[in-house]
N, C-alpha and C positions, 0 to 999 in steps of 0.2 A: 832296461831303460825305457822302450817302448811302451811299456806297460805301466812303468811310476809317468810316462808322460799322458799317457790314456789316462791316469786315476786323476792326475791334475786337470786335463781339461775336462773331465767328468763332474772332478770337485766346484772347479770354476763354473760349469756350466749347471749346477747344485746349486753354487752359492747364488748367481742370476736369476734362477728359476723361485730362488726360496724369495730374491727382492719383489720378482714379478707377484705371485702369490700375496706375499704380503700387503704390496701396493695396492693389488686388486680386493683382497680383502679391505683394506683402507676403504677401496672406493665405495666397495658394497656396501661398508658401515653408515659410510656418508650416505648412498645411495638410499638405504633403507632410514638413514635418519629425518631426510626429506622428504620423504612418502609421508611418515608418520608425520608433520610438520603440514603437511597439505594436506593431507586424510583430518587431520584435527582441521585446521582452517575450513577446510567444506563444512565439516560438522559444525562450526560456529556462523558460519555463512547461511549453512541453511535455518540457523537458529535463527537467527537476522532476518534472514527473508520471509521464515513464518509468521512470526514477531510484525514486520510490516507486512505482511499481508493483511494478521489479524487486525489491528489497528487500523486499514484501511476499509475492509469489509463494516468495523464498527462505528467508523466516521461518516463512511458511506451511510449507515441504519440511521446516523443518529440525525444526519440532512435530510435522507427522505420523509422523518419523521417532524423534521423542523417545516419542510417542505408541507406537509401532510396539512398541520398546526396553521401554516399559513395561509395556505388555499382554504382552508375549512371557516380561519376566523373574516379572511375579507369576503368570501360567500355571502358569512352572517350579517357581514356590514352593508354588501348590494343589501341583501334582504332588507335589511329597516333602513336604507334610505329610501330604497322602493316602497315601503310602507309607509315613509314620512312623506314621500311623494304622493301616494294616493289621496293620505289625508288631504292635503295641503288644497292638493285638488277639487277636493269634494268641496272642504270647507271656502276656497275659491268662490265654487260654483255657486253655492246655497249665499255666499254674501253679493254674487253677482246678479242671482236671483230677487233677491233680499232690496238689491239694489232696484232693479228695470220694477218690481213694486212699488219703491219706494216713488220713481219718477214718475210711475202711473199713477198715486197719490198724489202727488205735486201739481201733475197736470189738471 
């Protein structure tokens, strides 16, 4: 009788041990199905963020280069209003000229 009682709580504590087990495998399956699940997501994350990086390093080029364009063409434009200005100057002077002759004539 001792002995068929030993095997029963042997069994019983068998049967437990196989829920525990199982449970725990349960977990682990979950467990390792969520790594896989966020091991992927990082992997699309960091697709994502090279993706915007690159985009931004190329938007960046493509302003410095707008930038570049811009500075370069109002340069050009001081340049020849300052050369409309010299003229204008000259031609100023030689009719201011043109002029104090002309009143010298007069006189």
């Amino acid at each position: 009788r001792t002995e068929q009682k030993k095997l029963k709580l042997l069994q019983k504590k068998q049967v437990q041990i196989q829920k525990e087990k199982d449970q725990l495998q349960s977990e682990h399956s979950r467990a390792v199905l969520a790594r896989s699940k966020l091991e992927s997501l990082c992997r699309e994350l960091q697709r994502h963020n090279k993706t915007l990086k690159e985009e931004t390093l190329q938007r960046a080029r493509e302003e410095e280069e707008k930038r570049k364009e811009i500075t370069s063409h109002f340069q050009t434009t001081l340049t020849d209003i300052q050369a409309q200005i010299e003229q204008q100057s000259e031609r100023n002077m030689k009719l201011c000229q043109e002029n104090t002759e002309l009143a010298e004539k007069l006189k």
